[in-house]
C-alpha positions in Angstrom: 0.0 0.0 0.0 1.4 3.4 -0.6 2.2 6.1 1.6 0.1 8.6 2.5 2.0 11.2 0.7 2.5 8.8 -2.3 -1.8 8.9 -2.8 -3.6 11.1 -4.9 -5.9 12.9 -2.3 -9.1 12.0 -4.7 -8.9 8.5 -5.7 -5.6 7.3 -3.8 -3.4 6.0 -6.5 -0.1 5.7 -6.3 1.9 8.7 -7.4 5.0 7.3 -8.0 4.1 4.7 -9.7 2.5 6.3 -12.7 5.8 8.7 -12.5 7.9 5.7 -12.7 6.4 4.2 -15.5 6.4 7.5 -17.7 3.1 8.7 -17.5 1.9 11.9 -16.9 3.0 13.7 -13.5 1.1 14.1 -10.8 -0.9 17.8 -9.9 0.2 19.4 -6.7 -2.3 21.0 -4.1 -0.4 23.2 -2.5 0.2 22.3 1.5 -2.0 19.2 0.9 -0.5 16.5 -1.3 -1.4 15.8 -5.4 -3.8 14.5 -7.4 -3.4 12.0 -10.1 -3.8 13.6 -13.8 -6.9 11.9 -14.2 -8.7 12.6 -11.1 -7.3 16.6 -11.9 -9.2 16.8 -15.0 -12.5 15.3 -13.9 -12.4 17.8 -10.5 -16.2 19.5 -10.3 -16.5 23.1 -9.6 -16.7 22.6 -5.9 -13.9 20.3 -5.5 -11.2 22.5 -7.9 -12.4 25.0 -5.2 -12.2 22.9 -2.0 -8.5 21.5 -3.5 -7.2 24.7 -5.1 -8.9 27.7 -2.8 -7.7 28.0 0.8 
């Protein structure tokens, strides 16, 4: 199981492995951790907001 750190905070991938195996890099939320590039582009309204607005 990953690490904490090593989840997207949406759907709780690993990170590091999709990095590893050359696909696209992970989003950062600042002071929060990343989301995977999937779960970034599918992000409704509210959560871009509750993510990305302090």
């Amino acid at each position: 199981m990953p690490a904490a750190s090593d989840a997207c905070l949406r759907c709780g991938a690993s990170l590091s492995f999709m990095e590893r195996l050359g696909l696209e890099n992970a989003i950062e939320v600042p002071g929060k951790g990343a989301l995977c590039p999937s779960c970034y582009r599918e992000l409704s309204a509210d959560e871009y907001a509750r993510y990305f607005k302090s």
